[in-house]
NUNU-165056 format. One record per residue (C-alpha): residue in three letters; x, y, z. Coordinates in steps of 0.001 Angstrom, whole numbers, plus 500000, padded with zeros to 6 digits. Layout:
BEGIN
+-----+--------+--------+--------+
: res :     px :     py :     pz :
+-----+--------+--------+--------+
: ALA :      X :      Y :      Z :
...
+-----+--------+--------+--------+
//
This chain:
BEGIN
+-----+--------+--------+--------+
: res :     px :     py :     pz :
+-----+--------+--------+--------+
: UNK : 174990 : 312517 : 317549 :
: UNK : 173277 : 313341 : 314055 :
: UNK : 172674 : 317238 : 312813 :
: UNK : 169612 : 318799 : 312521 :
: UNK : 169025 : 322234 : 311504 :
: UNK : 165384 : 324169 : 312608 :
: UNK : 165246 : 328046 : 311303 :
: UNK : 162507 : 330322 : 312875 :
: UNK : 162891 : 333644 : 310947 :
: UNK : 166125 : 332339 : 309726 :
: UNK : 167292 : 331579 : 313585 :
: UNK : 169116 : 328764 : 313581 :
: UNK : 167725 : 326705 : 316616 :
: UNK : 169287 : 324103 : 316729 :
: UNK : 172377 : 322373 : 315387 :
: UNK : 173230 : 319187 : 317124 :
: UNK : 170431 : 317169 : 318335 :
: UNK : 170486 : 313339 : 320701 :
: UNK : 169260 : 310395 : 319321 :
: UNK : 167978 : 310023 : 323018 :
: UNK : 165036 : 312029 : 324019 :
: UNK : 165733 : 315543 : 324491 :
: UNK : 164967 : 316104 : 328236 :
: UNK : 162420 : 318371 : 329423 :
: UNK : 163212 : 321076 : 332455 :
: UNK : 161082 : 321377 : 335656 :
: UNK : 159682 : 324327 : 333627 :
: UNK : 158259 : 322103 : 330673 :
: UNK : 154121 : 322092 : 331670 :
: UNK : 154789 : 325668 : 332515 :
: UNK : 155679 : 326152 : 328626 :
: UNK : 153203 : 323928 : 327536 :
: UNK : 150425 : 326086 : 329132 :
: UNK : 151663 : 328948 : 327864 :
: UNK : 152123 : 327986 : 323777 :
: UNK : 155365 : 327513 : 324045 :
: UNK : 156741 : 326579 : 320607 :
: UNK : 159159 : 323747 : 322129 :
: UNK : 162147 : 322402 : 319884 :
: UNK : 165071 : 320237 : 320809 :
: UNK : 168097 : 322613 : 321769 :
: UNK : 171410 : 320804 : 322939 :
: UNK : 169095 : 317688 : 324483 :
: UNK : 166635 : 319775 : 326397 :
: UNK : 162298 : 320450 : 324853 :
: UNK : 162915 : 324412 : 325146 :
: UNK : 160605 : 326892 : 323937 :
: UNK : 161797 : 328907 : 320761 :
: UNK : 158829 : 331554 : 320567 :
: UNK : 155310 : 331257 : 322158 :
: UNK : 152071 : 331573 : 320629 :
: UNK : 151263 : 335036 : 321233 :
: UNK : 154797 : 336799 : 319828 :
: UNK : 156922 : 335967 : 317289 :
: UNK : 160651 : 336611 : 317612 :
: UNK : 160868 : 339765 : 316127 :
: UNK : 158164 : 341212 : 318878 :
: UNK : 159681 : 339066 : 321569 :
: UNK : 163283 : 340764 : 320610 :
: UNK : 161491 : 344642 : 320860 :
: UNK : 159156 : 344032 : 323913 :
: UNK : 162604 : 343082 : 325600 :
: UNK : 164275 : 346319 : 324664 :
: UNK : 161467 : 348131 : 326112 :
: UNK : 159809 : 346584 : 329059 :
: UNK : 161085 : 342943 : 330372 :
: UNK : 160892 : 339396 : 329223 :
: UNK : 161967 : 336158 : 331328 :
: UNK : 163952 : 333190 : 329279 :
: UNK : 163876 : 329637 : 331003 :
: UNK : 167958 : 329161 : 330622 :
: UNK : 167734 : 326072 : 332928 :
: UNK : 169234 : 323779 : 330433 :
: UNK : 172923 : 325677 : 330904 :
: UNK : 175007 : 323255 : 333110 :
: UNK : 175548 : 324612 : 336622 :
: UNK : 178188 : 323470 : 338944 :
: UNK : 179272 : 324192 : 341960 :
: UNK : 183102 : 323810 : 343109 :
: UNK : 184079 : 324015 : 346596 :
: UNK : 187011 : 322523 : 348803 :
: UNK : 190002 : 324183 : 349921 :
: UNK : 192126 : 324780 : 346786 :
: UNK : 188965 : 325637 : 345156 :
: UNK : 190399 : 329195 : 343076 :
: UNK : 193727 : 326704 : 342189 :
: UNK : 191648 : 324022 : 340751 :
: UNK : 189490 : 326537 : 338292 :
: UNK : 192172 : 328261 : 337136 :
: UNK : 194061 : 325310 : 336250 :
: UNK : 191265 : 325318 : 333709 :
: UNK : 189998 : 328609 : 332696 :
: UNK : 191192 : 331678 : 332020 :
: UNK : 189948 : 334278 : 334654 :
: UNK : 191976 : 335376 : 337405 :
: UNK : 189656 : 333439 : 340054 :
: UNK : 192095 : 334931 : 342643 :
: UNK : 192147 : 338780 : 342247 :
: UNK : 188474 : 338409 : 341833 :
: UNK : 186499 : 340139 : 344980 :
: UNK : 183762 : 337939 : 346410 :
: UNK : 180240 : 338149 : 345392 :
: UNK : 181834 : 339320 : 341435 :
: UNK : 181714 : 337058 : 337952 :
: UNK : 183491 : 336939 : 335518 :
: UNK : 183152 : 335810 : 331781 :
: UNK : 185939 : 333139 : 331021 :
: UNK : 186965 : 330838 : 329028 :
: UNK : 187767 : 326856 : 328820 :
: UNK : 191250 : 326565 : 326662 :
: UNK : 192927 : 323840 : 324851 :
: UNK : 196629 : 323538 : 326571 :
: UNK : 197776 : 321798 : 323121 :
: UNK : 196216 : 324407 : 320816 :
: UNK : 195321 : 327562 : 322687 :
: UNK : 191868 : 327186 : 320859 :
: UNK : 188185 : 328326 : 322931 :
: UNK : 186760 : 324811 : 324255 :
: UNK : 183933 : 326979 : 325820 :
: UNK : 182869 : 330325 : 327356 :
: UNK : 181449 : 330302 : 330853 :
: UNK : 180698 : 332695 : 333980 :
: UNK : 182364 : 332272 : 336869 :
: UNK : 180854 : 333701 : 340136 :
: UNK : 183367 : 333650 : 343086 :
: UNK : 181162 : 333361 : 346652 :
: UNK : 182296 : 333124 : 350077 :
: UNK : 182821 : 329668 : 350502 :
: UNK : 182465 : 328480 : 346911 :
: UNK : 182525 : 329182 : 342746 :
: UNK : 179382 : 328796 : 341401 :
: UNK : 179848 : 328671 : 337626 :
: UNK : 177655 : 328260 : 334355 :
: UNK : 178377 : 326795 : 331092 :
: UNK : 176947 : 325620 : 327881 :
: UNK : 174159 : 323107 : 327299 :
: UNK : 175580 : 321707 : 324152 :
: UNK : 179130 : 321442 : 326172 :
: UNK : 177561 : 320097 : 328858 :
: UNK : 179812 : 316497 : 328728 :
: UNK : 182957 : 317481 : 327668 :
: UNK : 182790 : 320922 : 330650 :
: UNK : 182124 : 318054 : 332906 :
: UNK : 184862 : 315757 : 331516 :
: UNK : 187642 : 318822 : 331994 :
: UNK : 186465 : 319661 : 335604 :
: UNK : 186250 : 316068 : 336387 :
: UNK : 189221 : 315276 : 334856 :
: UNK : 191167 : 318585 : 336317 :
: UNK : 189428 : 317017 : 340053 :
: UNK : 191052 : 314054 : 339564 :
: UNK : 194877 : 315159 : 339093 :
: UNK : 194461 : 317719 : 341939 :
: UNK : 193349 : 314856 : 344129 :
: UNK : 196368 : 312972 : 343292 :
: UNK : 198215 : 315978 : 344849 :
: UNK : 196490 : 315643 : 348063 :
: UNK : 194585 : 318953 : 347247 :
: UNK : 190904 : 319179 : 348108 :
: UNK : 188022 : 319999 : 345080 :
: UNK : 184979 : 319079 : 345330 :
: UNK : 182266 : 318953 : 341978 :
: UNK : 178794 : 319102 : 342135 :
: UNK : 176624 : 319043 : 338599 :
: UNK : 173708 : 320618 : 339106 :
: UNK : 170670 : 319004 : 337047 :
: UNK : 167817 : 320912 : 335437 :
: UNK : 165681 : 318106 : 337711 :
: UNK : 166962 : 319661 : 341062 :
: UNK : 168156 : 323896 : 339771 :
: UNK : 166425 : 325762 : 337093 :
: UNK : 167861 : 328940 : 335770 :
: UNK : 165768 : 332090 : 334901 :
: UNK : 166721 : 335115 : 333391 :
: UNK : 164770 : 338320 : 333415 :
: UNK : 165900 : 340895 : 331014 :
: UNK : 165405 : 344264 : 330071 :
: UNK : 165147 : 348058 : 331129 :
: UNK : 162135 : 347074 : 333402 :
: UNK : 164146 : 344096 : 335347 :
: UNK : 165259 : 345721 : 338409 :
: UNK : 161444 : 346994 : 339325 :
: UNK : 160133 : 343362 : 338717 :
: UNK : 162735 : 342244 : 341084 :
: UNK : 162080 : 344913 : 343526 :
: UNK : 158546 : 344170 : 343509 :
: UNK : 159259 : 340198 : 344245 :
: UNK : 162366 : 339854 : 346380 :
: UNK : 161907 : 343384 : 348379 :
: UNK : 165081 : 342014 : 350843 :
: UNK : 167540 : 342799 : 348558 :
: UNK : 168825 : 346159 : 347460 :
: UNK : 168798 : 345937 : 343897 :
: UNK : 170154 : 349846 : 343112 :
: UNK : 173550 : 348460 : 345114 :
: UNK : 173829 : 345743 : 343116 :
: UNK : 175882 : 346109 : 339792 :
: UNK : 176331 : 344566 : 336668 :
: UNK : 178742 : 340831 : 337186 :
: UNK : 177821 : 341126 : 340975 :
: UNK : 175980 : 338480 : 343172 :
: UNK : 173913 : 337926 : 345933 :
: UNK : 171496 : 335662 : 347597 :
: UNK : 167976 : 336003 : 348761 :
: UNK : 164701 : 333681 : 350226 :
: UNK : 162292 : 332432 : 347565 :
: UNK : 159487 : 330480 : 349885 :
: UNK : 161784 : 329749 : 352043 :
: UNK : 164857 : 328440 : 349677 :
: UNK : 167756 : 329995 : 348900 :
: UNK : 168281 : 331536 : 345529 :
: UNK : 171063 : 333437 : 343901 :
: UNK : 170407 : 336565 : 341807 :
: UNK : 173508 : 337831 : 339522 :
: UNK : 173210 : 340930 : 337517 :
: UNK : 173864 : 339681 : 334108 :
: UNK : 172244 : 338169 : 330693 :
: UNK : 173016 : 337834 : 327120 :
: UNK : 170960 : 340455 : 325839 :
: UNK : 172553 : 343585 : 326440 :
: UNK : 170130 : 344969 : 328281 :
: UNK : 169946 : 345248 : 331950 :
: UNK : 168846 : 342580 : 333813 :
: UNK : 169367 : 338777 : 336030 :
: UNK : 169839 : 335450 : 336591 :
: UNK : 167970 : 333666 : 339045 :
: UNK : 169024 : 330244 : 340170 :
: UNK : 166340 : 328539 : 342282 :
: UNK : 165738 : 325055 : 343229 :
: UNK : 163235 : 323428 : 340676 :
: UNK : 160776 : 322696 : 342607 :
: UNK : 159859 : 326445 : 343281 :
: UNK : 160621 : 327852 : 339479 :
: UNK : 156997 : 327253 : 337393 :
: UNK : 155250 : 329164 : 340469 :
: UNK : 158378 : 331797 : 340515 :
: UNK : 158047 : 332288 : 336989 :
: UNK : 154147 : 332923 : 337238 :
: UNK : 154648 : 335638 : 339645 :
: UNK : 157182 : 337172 : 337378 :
: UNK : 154469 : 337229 : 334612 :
: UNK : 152195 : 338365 : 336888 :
: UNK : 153868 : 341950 : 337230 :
: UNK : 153257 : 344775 : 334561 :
: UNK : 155286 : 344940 : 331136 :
: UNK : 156622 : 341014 : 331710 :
: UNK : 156223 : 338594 : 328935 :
: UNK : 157828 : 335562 : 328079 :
: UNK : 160331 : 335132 : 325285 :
: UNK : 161984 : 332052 : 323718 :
: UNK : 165553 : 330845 : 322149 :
: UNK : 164875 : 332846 : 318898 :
: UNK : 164810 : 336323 : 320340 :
: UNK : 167316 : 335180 : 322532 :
: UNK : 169673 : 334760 : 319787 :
: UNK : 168568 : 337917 : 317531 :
: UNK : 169254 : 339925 : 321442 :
: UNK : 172640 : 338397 : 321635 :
: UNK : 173589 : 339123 : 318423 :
: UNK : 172841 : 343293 : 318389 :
: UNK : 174876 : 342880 : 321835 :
: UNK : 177980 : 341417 : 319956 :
: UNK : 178295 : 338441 : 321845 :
: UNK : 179056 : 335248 : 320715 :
: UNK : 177012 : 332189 : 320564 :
: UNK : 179323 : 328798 : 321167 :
: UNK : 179545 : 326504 : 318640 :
: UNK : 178678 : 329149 : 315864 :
: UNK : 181076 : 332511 : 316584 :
: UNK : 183439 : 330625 : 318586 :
: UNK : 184673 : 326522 : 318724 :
: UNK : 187848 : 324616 : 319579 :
: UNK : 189665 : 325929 : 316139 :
: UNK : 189635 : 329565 : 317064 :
: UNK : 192006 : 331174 : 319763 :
: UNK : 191159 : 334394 : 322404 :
: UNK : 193109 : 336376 : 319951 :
: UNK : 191183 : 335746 : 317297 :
: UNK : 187703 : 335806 : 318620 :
: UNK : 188700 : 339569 : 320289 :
: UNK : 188348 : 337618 : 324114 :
: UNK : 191950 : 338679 : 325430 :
: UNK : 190153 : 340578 : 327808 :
: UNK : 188672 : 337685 : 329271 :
: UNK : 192185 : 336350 : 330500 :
: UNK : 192991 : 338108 : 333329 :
: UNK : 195922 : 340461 : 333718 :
: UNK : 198128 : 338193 : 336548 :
: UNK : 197129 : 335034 : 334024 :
: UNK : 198498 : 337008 : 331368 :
: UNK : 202091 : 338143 : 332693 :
: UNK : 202282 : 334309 : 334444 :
: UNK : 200811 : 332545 : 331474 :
: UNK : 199628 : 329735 : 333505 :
: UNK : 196211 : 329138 : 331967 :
: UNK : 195591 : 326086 : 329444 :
: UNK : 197242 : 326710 : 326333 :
: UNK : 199174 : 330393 : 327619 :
: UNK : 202489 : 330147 : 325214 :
: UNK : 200792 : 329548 : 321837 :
: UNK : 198214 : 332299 : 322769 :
: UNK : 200771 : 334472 : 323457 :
: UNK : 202896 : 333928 : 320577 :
: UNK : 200031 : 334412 : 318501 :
: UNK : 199072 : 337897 : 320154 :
: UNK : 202350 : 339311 : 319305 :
: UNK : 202864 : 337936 : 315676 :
: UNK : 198853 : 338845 : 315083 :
: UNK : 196285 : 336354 : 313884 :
: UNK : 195566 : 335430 : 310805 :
: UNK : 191633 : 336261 : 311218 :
: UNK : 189645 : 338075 : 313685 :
: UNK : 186026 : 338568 : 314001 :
: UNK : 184366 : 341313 : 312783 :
: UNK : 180580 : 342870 : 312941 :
: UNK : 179045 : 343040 : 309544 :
: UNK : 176275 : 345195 : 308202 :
: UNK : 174310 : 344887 : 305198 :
: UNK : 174749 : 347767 : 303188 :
: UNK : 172007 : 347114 : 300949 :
: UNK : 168363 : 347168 : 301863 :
: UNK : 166916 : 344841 : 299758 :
: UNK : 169835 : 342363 : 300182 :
: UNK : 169288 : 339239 : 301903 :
: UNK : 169963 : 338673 : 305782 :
: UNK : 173303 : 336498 : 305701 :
: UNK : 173419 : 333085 : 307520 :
: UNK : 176137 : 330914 : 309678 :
: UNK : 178190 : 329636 : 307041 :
: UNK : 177899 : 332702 : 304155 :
: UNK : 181259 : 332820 : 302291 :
: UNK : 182884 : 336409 : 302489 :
: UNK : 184439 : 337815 : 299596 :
: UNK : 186819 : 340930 : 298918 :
: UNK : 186002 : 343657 : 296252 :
: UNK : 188277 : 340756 : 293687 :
: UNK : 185468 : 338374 : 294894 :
: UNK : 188361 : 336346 : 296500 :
: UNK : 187569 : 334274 : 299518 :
: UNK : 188559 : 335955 : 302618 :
: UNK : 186037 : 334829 : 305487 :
: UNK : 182753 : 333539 : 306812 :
: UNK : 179894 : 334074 : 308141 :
: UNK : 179008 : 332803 : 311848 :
: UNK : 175704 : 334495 : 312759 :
: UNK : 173579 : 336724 : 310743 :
: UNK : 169871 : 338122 : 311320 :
: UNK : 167934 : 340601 : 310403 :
: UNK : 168283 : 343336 : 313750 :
: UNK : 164478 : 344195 : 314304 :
: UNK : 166383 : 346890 : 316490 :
: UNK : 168194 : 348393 : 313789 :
: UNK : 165592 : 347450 : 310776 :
: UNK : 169021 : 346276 : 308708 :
: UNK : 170952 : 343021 : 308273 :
: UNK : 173749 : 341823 : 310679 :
: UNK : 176019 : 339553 : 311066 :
: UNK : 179041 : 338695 : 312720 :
: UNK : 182758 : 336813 : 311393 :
: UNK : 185753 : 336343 : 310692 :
: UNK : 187527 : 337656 : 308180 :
: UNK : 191560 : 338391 : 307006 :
: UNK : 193223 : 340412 : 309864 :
: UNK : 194266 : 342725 : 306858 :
: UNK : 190693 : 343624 : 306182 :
: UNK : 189205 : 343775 : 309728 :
: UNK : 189526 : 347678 : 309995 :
: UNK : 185877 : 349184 : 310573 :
: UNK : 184855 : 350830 : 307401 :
: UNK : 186121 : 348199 : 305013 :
: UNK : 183637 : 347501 : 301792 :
: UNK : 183017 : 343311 : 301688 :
: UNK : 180826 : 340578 : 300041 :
: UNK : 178685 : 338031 : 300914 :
: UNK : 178020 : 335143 : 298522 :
: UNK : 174219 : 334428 : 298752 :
: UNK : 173108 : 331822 : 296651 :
: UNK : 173442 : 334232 : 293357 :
: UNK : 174087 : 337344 : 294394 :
: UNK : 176347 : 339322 : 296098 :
: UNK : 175821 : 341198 : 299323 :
: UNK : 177504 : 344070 : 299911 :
: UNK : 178664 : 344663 : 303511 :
: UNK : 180636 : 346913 : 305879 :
: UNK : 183154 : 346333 : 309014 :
: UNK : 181323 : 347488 : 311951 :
: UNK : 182037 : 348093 : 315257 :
: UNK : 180193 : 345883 : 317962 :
: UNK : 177801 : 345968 : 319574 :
: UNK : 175459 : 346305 : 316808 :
: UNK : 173075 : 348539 : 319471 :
: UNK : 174231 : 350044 : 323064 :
: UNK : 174595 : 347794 : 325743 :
: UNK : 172675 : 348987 : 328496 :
: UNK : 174323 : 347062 : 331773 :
: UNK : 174187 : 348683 : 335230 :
: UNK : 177238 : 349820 : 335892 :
: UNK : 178528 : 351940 : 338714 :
: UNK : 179235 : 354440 : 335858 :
: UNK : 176220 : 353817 : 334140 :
: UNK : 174109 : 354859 : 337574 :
+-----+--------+--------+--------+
//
């Protein structure tokens, strides 16, 4: 593996890149036809903006009407076999077993030996199986824990069974934004969409295949994921552009949406060195794995909770409007202009019409309000503690309806 850094509007696209190939998705020639921009992102040709938006418009035409991102390169897998809920807890840190069927749940993938964040992933409990979604650029080392996990179960007599699903054979769509759920209703009229909630699942008939549809995304806004088989996703996708106020939109706005939501990109805001505690993903680790501490890593995340972490993370906006955006990496100062932090995303919000950003910083000056720098090449940025998300999350919730 060799780094290789590509900024679009400051984006960073991409940060690890094969010496192999990058692979292209049943939804490559779809791209193509459309302008897709396409850039290597964690071995897969993905699209970063297309020809006819830049991010910045991508980003706002998603806040107000809907956009579809090809997410197909995310590794899917599905786990079935008896001791199924056993097997992914032995790895994660939901509570797979107080979940109700047809729910997800954000977890994570823990180091037992350190306590730190391996990886972030849904998990989506169904009737006879977990169907669960993880990170391209983890995509060998998510494989080597389940497989690994798989492989000590079996030596228990206890039945798991793995199955990696390849962008070749299941692509992944997601269609965000406040227009989603009429798109949907307009293409997949069997399901009840107003009855379906925010982390909740269901299946439905695509020409005749089975696809699931969960109520989630990573931009805030309302909207869904739609795993299909491959073969069926360009013409899918076409029919989703065919309905009014749907454009496509690439990896750049998808990382300028993510960021206003607060949530935290993998490999920048969150790697093996930091802990739940630190990152603010306690809630992830559900309440029974709490009091039993039985998840990978359970005592040293506990004994960090109650003695406090050193760092936490921490929105961050520019106070300063001709200041520079600040990047992954940007040292944070104190009012001494003492080292206290870093930078792990930063953009300018076209939302907001300011500079964001989002890191970690001394516990001791994580309160919202407090007055920090950011070293940029010469100068010095002011900035201030924020709360997150940067703009309202607008999920469909049973409160929200």
């Amino acid at each position: 593996m060799f780094q290789r850094i590509i900024r679009i509007h400051g984006v960073v696209i991409v940060r690890r890149a094969s010496s192999l190939t990058a692979q292209k998705t049943k939804l490559y020639d779809f791209h193509v036809a459309h302008q897709g921009k396409i850039v290597d992102f964690g071995g897969f040709q993905l699209p970063v903006t297309y020809a006819t938006e830049n991010i910045t418009e991508s980003h706002i035409h998603t806040r107000k009407a809907c956009s579809v991102f090809d997410v197909s390169h995310m590794l899917q897998t599905i786990v079935t076999g008896a001791h199924r809920h056993e097997f992914m807890e032995s790895v994660c840190t939901a509570d797979i077993k107080g979940m109700s069927v047809n729910t997800s749940a954000l977890s994570l993938f823990t180091d037992r030996h350190t306590g730190g964040i391996l990886d972030d992933l849904i998990v989506t409990k169904c009737e006879d199986h977990l169907y669960v979604v993880s990170n391209a650029s983890m995509r060998e080392q998510d494989t080597n824990i389940m497989m690994r996990a798989k492989q000590y179960f079996k030596s228990y007599g206890k039945e798991v069974l793995l199955e990696f699903l390849s962008p070749e054979q299941q692509s992944l769509l997601a269609v965000q934004g406040p227009l989603s759920q009429k798109v949907m209703e307009l293409l997949i009229p069997q399901v009840n969409f107003k009855n379906l909630y925010f982390m909740e699942t269901t299946t439905a008939k695509v020409d005749g295949q089975t696809v699931r549809i969960t109520r989630c995304g990573y931009t805030g806004e309302d909207g869904f994921e739609i795993s299909l088989p491959s073969d069926i996703a360009p013409s899918f996708a076409e029919r989703l552009l065919a309905q009014p106020g749907v454009k496509l939109a690439g990896l750049g706005a998808r990382d300028t949406l993510r960021l206003e939501a607060g949530l935290c990109l993998y490999g920048n805001d969150l790697d093996k060195t930091l802990t739940p505690v630190s990152a603010g993903l306690m809630w992830t680790i559900g309440r029974r794995r709490k009091d039993l501490q039985d998840y990978p890593g359970a005592r040293l995340i506990h004994d960090e909770l109650l003695s406090g972490p050193a760092k936490k993370r921490v929105g961050l906006v520019c106070t300063s409007e001709k200041s520079p955006p600040v990047r992954h990496g940007t040292v944070i100062l104190n009012e001494n202009q003492e080292e206290v932090g870093s930078v792990t995303s930063g953009c300018p919000s076209p939302s907001l019409n300011k500079n964001i950003a989002m890191g970690y910083v001394k516990t001791s000056l994580a309160k919202v309000g407090t007055t920090l720098l950011a070293k940029v090449r010469n100068s010095l940025v002011p900035l201030t503690v924020t709360k997150m998300p940067f703009v309202p999350s607008n999920y469909y919730t049973r409160k929200s309806k």
